[in-house]
C-alpha positions as a printed Julia matrix, in Angstrom:
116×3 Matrix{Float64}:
 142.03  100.87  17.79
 139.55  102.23  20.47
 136.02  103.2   19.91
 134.3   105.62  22.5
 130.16  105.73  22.93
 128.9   108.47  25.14
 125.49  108.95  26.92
 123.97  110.49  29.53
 123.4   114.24  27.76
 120.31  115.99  27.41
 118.62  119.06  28.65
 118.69  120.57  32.33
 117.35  123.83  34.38
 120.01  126.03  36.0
 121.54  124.55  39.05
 120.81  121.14  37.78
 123.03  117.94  37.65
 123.72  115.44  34.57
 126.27  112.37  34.5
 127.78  111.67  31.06
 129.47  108.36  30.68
 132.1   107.18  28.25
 131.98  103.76  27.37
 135.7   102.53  25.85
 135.89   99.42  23.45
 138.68   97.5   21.59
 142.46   97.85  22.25
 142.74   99.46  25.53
 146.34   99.72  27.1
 146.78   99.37  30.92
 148.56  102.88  30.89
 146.45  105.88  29.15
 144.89  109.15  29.97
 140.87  109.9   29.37
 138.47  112.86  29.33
 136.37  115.29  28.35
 136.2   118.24  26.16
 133.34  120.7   25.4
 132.35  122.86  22.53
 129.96  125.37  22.73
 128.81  127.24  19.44
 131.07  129.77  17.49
 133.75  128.85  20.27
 136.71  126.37  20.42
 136.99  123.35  22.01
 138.02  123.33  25.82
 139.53  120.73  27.93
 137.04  120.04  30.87
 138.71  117.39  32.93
 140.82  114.49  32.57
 141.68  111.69  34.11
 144.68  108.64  34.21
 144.94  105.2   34.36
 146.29  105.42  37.76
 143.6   107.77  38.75
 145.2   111.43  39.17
 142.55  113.83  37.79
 142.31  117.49  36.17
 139.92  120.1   36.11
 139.02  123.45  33.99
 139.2   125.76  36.42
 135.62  127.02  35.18
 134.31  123.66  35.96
 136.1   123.13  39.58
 134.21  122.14  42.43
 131.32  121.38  40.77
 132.04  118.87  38.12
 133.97  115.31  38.98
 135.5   113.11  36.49
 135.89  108.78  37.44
 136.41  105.57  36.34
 135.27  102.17  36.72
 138.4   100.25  35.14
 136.86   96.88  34.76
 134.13   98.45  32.86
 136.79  100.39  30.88
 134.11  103.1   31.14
 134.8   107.17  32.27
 131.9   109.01  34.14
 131.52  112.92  34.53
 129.38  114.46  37.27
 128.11  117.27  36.54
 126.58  119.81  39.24
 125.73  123.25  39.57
 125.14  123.17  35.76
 125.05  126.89  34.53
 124.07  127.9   30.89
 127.28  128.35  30.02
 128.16  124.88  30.53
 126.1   124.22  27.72
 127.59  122.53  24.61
 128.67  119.55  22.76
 130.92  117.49  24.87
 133.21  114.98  23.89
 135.16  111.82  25.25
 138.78  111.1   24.23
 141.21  108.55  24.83
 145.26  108.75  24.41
 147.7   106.72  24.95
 151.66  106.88  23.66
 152.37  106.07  20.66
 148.33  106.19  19.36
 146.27  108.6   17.22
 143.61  109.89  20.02
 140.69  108.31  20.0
 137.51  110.73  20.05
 133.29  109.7   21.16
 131.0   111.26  19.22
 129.75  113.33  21.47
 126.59  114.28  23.07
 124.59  117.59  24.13
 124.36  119.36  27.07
 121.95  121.79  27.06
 121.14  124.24  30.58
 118.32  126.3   30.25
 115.23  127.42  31.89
């Protein structure tokens, strides 16, 4: 079983940057896929980008060029850069992991909140 712990939300002005990070504990295989969804109020939840175990990434196209999604593997840990933050980026976002043959493993996510 994995357990996910996220950090790095918070509040930020228009135009301004936040890293989330997604710290990933317990039985973690070599080959998996990680990421990041969002929910914002009265909507549903939206994939915002993902990443592999061998590195290949994936974006929301509403979130191209100005968010990036890494990993450090020996920390088993998933970052997400945000930039350009707009107020509609704001909601409650949430780190996953999957991996064949597993139930997906979800954080319990944090808040981003963009506003002036």
């Amino acid at each position: 079983q994995v357990q996910l712990v996220e950090s790095g939300g918070g509040l930020v002005q228009p135009g301004g940057s936040l890293r989330l990070s997604c710290a990933a504990s317990g039985r973690i295989f070599s080959i998996y896929v990680m990421g990041w969804y969002r929910q914002a109020p009265g909507k549903q939840r939206e994939r915002v980008a993902t990443i592999t175990s061998t590195g290949s990434t994936n974006y929301a196209d509403s979130v191209k060029g100005r968010f990036a999604i890494s990993r450090d593997g020996a920390k088993n840990t998933v970052y997400l850069q945000m930039n350009s933050l707009k107020p509609e980026d704001t909601a409650v976002y949430y780190c996953y992991y999957n991996t064949l043959g597993s139930p997906t493993a979800w954080g319990q996510g944090t808040q981003v909140t963009v506003s002036a």
